[in-house]
DSSP file (Angstrom, degrees, kcal/mol; ACC not computed):
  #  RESIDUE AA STRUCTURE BP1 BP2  ACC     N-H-->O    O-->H-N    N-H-->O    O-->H-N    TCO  KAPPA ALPHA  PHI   PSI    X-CA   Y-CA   Z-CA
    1    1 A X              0   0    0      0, 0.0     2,-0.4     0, 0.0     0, 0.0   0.000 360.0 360.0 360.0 120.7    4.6  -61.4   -0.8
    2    2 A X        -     0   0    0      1,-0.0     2,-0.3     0, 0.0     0, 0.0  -0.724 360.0-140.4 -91.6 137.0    2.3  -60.1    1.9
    3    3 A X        -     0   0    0     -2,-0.4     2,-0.1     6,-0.0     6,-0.0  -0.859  15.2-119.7-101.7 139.0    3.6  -57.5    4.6
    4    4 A X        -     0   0    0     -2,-0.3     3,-0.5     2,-0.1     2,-0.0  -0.397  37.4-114.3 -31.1 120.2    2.9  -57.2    7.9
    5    5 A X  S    S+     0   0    0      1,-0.2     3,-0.1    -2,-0.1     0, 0.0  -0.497  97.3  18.0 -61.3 161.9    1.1  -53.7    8.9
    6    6 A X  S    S+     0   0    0      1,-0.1     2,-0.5    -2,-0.0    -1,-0.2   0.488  94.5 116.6  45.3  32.0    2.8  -51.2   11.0
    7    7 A X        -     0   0    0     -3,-0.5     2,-0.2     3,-0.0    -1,-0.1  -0.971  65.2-133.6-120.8 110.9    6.7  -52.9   10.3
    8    8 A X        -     0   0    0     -2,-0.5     3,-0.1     1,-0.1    -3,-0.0  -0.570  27.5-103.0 -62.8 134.4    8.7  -50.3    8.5
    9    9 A X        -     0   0    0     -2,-0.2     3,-0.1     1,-0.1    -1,-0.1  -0.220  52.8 -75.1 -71.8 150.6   10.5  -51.8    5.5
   10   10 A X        -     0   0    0      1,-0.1     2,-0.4    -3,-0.1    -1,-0.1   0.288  52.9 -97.4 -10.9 140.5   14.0  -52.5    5.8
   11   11 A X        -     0   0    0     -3,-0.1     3,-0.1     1,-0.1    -1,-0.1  -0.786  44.9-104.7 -61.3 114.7   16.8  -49.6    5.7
   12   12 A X        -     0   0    0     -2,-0.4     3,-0.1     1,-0.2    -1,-0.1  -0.191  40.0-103.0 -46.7 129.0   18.4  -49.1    2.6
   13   13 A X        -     0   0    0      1,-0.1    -1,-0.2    -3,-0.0    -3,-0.0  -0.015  45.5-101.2 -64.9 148.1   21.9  -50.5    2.4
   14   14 A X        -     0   0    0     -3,-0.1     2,-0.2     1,-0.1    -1,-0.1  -0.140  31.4-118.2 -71.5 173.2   24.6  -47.9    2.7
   15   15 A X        -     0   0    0     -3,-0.1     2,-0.4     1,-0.0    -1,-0.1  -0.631  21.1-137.9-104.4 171.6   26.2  -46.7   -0.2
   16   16 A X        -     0   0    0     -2,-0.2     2,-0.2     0, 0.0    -1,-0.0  -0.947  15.9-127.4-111.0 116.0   30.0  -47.2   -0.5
   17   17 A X        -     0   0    0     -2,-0.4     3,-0.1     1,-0.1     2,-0.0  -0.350  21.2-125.5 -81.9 122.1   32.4  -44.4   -2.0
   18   18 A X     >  -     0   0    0     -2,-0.2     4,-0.8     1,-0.2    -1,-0.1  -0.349  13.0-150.6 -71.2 145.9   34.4  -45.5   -4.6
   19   19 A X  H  > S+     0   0    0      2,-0.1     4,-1.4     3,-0.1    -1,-0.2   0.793  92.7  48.2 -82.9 -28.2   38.3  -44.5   -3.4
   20   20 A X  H >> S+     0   0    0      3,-0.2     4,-1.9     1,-0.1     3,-0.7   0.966 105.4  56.4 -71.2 -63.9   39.5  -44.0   -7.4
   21   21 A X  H 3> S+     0   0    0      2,-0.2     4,-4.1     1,-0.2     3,-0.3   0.829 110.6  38.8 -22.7 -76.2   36.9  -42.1   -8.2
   22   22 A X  H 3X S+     0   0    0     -4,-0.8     4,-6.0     1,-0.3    -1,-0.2   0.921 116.7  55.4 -33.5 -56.1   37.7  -39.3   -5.3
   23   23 A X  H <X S+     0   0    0     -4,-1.4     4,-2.4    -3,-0.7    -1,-0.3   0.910 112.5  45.6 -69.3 -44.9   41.5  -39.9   -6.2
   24   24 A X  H  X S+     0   0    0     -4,-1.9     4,-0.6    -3,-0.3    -2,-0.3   0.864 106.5  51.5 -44.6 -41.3   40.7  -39.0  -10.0
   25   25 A X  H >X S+     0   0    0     -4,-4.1     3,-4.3    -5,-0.4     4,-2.4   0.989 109.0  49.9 -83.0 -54.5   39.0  -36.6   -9.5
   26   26 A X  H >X S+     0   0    0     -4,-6.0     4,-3.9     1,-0.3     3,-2.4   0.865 114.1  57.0 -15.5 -69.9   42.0  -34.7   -7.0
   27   27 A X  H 3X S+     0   0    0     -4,-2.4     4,-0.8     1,-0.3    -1,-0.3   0.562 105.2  40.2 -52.1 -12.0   44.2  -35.6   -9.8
   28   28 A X  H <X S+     0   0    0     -3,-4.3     4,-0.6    -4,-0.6    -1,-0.3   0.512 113.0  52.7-114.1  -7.0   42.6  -33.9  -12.3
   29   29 A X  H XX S+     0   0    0     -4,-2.4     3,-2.5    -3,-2.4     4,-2.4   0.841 116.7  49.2 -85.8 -56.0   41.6  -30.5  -10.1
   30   30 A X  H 3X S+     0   0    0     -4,-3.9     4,-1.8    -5,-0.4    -2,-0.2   0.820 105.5  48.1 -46.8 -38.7   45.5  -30.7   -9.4
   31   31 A X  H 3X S+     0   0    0     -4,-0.8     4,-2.9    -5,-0.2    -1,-0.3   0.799 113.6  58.7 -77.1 -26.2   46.5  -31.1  -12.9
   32   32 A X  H <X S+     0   0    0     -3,-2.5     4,-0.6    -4,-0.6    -1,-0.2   0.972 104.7  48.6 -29.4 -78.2   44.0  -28.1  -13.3
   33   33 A X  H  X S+     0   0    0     -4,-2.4     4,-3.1     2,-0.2    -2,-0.2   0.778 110.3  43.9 -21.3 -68.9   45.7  -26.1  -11.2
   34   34 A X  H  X S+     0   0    0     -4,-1.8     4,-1.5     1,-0.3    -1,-0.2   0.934 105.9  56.9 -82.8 -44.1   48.8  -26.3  -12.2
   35   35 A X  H  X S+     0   0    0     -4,-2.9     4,-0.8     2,-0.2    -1,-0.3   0.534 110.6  50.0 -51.9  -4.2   48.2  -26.1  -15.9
   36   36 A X  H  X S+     0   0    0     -4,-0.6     4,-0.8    -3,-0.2     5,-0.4   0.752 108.1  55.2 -95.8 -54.8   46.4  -22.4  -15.2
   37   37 A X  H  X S+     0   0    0     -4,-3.1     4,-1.1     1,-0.3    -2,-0.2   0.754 104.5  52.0 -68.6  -8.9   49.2  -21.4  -13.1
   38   38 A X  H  X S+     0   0    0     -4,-1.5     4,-1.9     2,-0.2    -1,-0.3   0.843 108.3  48.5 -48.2 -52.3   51.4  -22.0  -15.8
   39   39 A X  H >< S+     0   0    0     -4,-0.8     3,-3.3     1,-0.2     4,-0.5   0.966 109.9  51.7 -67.2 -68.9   49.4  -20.0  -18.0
   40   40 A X  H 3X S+     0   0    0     -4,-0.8     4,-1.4     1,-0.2    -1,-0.2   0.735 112.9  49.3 -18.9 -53.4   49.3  -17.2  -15.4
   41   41 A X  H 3X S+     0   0    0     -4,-1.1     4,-0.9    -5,-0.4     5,-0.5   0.872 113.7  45.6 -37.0 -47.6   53.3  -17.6  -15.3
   42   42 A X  H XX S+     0   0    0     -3,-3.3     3,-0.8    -4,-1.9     4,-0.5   0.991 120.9  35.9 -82.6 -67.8   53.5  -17.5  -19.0
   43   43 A X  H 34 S+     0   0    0     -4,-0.5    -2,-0.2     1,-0.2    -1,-0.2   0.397 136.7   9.5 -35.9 -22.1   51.3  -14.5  -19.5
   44   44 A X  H 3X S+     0   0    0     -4,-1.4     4,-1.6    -5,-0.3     5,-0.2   0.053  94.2 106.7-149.9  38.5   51.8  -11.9  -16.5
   45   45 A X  H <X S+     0   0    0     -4,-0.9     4,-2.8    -3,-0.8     5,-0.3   0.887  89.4  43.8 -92.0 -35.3   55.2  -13.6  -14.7
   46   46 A X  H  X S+     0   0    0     -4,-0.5     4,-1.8    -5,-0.5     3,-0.2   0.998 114.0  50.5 -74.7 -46.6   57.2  -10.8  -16.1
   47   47 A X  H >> S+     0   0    0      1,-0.2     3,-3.7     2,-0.2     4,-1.4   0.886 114.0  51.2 -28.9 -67.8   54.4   -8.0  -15.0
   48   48 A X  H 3X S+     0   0    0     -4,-1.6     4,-1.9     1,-0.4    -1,-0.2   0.723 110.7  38.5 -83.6 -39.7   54.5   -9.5  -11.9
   49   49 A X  H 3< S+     0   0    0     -4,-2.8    -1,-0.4    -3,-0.2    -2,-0.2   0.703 110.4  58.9 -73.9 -13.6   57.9   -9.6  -11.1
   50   50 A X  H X< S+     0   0    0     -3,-3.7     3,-4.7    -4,-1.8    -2,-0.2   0.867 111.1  51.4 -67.5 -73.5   58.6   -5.9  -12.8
   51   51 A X  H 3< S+     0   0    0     -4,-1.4    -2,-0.2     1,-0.3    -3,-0.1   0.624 111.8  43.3 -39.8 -46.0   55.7   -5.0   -9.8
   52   52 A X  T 3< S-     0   0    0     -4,-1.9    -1,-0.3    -5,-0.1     2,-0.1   0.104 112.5-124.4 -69.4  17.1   57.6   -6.7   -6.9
   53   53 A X    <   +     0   0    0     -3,-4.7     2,-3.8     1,-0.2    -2,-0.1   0.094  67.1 137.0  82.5 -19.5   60.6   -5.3   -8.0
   54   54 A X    >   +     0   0    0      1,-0.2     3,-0.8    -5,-0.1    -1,-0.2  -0.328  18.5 167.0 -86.5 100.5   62.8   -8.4   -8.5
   55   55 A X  T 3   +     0   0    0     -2,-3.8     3,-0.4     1,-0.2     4,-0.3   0.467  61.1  78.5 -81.4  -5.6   64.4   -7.5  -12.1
   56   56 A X  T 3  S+     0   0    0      1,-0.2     4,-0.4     2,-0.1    -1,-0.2   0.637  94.2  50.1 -88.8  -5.2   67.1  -10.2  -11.7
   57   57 A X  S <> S+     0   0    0     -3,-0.8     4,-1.9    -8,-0.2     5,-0.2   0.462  87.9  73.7-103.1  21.6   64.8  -12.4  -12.6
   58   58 A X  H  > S+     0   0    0     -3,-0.4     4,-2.5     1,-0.2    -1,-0.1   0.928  87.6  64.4 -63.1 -39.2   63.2  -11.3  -15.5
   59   59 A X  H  > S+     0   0    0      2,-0.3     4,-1.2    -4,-0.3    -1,-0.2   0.754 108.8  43.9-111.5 -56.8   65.9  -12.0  -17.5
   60   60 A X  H >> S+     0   0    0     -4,-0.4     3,-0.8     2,-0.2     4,-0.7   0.914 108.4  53.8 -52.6 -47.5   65.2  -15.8  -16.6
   61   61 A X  H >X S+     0   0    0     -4,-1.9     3,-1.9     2,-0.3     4,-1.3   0.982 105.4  53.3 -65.4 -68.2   62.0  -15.9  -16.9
   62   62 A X  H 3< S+     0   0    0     -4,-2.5    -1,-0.2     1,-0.4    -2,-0.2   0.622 112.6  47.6 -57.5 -27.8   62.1  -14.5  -20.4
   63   63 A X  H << S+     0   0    0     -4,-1.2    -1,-0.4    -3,-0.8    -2,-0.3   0.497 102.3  60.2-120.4  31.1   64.4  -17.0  -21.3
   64   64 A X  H <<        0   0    0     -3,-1.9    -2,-0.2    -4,-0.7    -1,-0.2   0.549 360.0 360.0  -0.3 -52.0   62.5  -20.0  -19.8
   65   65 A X     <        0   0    0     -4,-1.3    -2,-0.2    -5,-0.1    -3,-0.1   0.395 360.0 360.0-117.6 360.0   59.6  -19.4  -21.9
């Protein structure tokens, strides 16, 4: 197929963003998320509540986990 000179070839068509993809991936930073702030919970929730002082809930927390 012969081209014309000086005619720039066509624009490539744009590309289209898949909408699951995007929405997987959210879901799976979220599910991130929340499973590390769990471990943080489980590992420093009672520090962390000795250090802000509220000692009526330790007691919960301790037997939650």
């Amino acid at each position: 197929m012969a081209e014309a000179f000086g005619t720039p070839p066509p624009p490539p068509p744009p590309k289209k963003s898949n909408a699951w993809l995007v929405a997987l991936a959210v879901v799976f930073i979220l599910c991130c998320c929340c499973v590390g702030t769990i471990g943080l919970l489980i590992a420093f929730g009672q520090d962390i509540l000795n250090e802000l002082g509220i000692y009526v809930l330790v007691p919960a927390l301790t037997a939650l986990f």
